[in-house]
C-alpha positions in Angstrom: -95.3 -158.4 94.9 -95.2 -162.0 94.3 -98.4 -162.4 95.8 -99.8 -159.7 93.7 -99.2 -162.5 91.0 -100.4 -164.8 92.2 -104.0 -163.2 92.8 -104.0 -161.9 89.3 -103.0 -165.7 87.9 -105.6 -167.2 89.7 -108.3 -164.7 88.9 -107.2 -165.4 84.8 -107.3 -169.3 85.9 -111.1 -169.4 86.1 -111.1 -166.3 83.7 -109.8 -168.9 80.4 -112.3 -171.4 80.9 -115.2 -169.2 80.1 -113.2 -167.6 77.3 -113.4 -171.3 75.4 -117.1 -170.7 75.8 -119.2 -171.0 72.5 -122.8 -170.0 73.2 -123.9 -167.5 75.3 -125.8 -168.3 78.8 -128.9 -166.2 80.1 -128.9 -165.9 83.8 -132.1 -166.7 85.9 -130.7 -164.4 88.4 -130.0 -161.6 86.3 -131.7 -159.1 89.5 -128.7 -160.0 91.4 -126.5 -157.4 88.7 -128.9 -154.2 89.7 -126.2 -153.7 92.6 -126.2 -153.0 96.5 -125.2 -149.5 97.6 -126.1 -146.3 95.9 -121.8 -145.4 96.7 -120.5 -148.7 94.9 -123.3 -148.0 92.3 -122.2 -144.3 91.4 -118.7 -145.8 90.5 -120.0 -147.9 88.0 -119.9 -151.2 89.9 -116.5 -151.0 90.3 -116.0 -152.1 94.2 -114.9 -155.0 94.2 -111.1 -154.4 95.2 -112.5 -151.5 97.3 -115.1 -153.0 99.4 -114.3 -151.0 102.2 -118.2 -150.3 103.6 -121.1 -152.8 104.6 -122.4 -153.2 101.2 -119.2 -155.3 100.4 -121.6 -158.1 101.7 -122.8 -158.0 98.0 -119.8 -157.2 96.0 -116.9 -158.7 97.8 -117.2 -160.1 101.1 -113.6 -160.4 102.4 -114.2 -156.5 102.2 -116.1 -157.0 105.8 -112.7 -157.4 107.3 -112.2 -153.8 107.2 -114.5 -152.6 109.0 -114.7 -151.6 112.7 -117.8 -152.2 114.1 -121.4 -153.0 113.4 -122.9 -151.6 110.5 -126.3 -151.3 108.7 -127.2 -149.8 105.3 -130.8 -149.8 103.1 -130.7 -148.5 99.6 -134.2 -148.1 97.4 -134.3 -147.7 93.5 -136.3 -144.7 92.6 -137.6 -145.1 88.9 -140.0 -144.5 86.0 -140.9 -148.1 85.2 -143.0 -150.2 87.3 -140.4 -152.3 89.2 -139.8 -152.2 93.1 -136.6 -152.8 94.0 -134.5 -153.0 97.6 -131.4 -154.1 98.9 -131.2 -154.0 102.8 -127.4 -154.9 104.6 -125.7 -155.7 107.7 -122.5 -156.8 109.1 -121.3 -157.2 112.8 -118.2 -158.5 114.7 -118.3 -162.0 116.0 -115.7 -161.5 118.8 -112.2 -162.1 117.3 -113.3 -164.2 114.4 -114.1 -162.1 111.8 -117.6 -160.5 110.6 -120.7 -161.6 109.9 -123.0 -160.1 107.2 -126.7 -160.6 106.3 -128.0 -158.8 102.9 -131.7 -158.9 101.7 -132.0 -158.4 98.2 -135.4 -157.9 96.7 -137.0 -157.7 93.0 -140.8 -157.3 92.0 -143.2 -156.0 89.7 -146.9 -156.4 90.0 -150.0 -155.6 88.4 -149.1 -156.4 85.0 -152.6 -156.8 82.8 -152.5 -159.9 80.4 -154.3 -159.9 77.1 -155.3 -162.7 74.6 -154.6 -162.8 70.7 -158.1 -160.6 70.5 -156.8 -158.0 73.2 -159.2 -159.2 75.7 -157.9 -159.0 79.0 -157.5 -162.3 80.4 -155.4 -161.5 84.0 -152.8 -159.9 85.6 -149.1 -161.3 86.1 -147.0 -160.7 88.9 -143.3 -161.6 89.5 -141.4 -161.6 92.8 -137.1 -162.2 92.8 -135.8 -162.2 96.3 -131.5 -163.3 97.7 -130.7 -163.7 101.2 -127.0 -164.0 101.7 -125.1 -164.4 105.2 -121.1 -163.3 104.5 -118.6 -164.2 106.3 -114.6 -162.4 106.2 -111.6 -163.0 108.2 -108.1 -160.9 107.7 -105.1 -162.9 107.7 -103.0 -160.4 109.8 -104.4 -157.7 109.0 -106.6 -155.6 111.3 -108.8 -152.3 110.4 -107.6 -150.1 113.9 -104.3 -150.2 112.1 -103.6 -146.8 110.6 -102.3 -148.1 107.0 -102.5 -151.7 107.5 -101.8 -154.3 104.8 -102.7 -157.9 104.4 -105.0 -160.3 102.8 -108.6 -161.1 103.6 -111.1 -163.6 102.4 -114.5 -164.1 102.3 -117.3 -166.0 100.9 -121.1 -166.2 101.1 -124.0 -168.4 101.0 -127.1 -167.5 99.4 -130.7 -168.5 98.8 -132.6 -167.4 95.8 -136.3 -167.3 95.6 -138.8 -166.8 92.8 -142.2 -166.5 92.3 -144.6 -165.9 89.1 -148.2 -165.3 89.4 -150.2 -165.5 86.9 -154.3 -165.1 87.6 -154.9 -168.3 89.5 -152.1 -170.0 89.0 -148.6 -169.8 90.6 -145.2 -171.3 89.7 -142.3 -170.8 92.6 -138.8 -171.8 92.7 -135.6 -171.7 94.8 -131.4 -172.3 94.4 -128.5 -172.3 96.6 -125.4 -170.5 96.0 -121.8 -170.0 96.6 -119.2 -167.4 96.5 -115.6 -167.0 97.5 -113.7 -163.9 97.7 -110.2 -162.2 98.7 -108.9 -158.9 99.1 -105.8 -157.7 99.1 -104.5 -154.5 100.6 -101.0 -154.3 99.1 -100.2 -150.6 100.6 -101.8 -148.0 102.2 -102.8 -147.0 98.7 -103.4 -149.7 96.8 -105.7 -152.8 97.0 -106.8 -155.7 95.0 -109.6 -158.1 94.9 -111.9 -161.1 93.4 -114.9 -162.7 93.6 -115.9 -166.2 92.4 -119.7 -166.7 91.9 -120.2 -170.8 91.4 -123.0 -171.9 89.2 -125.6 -173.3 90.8 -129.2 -174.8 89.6 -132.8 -172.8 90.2 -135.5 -175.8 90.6 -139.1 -174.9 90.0 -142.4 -176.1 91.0 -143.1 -177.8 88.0 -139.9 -179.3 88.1 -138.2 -177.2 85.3 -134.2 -176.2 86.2 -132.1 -173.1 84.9 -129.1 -173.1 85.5 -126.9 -169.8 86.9 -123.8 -169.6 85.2 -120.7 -169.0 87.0 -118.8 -165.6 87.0 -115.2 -163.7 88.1 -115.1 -159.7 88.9 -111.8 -159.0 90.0 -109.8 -155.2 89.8 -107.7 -153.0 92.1 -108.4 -149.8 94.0 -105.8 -147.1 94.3 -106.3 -143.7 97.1 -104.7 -141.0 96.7 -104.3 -138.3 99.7 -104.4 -134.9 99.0 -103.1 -133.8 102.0 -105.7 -133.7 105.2 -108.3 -135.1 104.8 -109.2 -135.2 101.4 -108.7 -138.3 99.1 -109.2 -139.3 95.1 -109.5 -142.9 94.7 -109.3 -144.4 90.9 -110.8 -148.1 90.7 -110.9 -151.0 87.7 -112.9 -154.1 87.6 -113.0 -157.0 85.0 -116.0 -158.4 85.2 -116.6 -162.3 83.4 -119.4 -164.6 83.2 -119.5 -168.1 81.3 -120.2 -167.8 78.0 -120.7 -163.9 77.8 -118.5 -161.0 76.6 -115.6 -159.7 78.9 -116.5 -156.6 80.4 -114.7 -153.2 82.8 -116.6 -151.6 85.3 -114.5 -148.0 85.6 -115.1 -145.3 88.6 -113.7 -142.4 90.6 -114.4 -141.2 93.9 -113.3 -137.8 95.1 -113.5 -137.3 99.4 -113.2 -133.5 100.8 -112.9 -133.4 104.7 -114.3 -137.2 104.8 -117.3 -135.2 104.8 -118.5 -134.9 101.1 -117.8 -136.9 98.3 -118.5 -136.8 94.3 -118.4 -140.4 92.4 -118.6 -140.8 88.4 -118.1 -144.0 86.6 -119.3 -146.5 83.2 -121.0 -149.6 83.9 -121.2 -152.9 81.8 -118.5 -151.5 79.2 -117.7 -154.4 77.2 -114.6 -154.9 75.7 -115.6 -157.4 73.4 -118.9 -159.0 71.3 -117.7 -162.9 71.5 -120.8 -165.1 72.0 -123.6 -162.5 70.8 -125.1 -161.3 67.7 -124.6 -157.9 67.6 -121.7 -155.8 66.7 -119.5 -154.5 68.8 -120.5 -150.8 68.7 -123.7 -152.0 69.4 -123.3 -153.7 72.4 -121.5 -151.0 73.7 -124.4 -148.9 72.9 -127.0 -150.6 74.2 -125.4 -151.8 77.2 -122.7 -148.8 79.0 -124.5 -147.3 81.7 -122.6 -144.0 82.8 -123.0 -143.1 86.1 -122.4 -140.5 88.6 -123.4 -139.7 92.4 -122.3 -137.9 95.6 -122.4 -138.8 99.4 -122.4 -137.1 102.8 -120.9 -139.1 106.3 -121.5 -137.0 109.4 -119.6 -138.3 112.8 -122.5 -138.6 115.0 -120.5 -139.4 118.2 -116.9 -140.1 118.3 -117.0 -144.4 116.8 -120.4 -143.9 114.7 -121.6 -142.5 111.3 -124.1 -142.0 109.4 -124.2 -141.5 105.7 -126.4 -141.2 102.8 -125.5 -141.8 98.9 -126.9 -140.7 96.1 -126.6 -142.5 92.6 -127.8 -141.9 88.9 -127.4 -144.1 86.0 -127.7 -143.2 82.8 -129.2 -146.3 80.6 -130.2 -146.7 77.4 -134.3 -147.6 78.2 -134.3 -144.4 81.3 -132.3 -143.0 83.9 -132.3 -144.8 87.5 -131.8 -143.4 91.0 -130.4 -145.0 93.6 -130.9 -143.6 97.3 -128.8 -145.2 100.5 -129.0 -144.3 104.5 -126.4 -146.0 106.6 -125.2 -146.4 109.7 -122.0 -147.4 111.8 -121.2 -148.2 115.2 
């Protein structure tokens, strides 16, 4: 229990420092917060202490630890604005030192016609965003074969992000180097905990022009509950901080029948506060909460390997967006 603590005092340690913040920061990486996974999605982003498939590369990569084998997942965004976007994971065993994860994160939209003060067209803009991250995760005594194992896991991954602006015949690019370090913690069969540290780090461009992206905490815990047989209700919190912007929960739920069929629900981006911004707090509440919902099917394919496919919805305040995942495990 003491170590429960002790994860919880660290994760308010770099949580106080951005509480003392007095303006607010805008993030030049803000694709990076559409989310990985159309599962960890339907929960309302609120994976980080459960991390338990291969899209943990993205939330919490100490997760990795738990799984058994190689694994590969690619979720699309289905919507009704004109923006492509894809997240494509994998994760394997390197012998008996740990796993290794790659994810692909892409962001674009195209086409856009430009117009002068006249309305004369005068172009088209394009915009690419694009994060490659290799994870790494290691569990300190712990190991995933172990029916009810407990023990703590780290993580952390190194990422690249790329940009790119067209605009008619001219072209601005740019490029950063990231860091994050994460833990887990299975405390019981039952209950887990977790946190992830994104450090800041600076986006140069071509013209020379830096942006900064601020630094950020998620931490929460997970909690399963069985049923009996094979069914399971799992309840999961999140507190979610970046620099200089308003403390916000990530809330979900996630019921299993048979560990065949599950059905998710969850809010996203609920703030808790409205420090740092110009709106009130009802408002940003308003504007922001995303409820969200989703199901999921995992069929045993051969005895060792699955394959699944998520569904998630989220309901936001400019549209609803769909979220579609295929997996597999080996």
């Amino acid at each position: 229990m003491k170590r429960v603590w002790l994860i919880w005092f660290l994760a308010l340690l770099f949580i106080t420092p951005f509480a003392q913040a007095q303006a607010q920061q805008a993030n030049p990486a803000s694709f990076l917060e559409i989310g990985a996974g159309a599962r960890a999605t339907s929960v309302g982003s609120a994976f980080v202490a459960l991390a338990d498939d291969v899209s943990a590369a993205y939330w919490n990569p100490a997760g990795l630890a738990q799984l058994t084998g190689t694994a590969i997942s690619i979720m699309d965004r289905l919507s009704a604005i004109d923006t492509n976007y894809a997240n494509t994971t994998m994760a394997f065993p390197i012998s008996n030192l740990g796993m290794l994860g790659l994810n692909l994160t892409y962001y674009g939209v195209g086409d856009v016609i430009t117009y002068d003060n006249e309305g004369k067209e005068t172009g088209s803009l394009s915009n690419t965003e694009a994060a490659l991250t290799m994870s790494y995760a290691y569990g300190l005594g712990y190991s995933p074969l172990t029916k009810g194992a407990r023990g703590l896991l780290v993580g952390g991954n190194l990422k690249y992000i790329y940009k790119r602006l067209d605009l008619s015949d001219t072209f601005i690019q740019a490029g950063g180097i990231g860091f994050d370090a994460a833990l887990l913690y299975k405390l019981t069969e039952h209950f887990s905990v977790g946190a992830i540290l994104h450090d800041n780090f600076t986006i140069i461009y071509s013209d020379h022009y830096k942006d900064t992206v601020p630094m950020s905490i998620c931490a929460g815990g997970a909690y399963r509950i069985n049923l009996g047989g094979k069914h399971t209700l799992a309840f999961m919190l999140d507190f979610d901080q970046v620099r200089q912007h308003p403390l916000k929960l990530h809330l979900g739920s996630e019921l299993t029948i048979f560990k065949l069929f599950s059905v998710r629900a969850g809010l996203d981006d609920l703030y808790v506060e409205a420090r740092n911004t110009d709106l009130e707090y009802t408002d940003l509440v308003k504007y922001n909460l995303k409820p969200t919902v989703g199901a999921g099917l995992k069929w045993e394919v051969t005895k060792g390997s699955s394959l699944t496919m998520d569904y998630a919805l989220s309901i936001q305040r400019l549209g609803k967006r769909s979220f579609f995942t295929l997996g597999y495990a080996f």
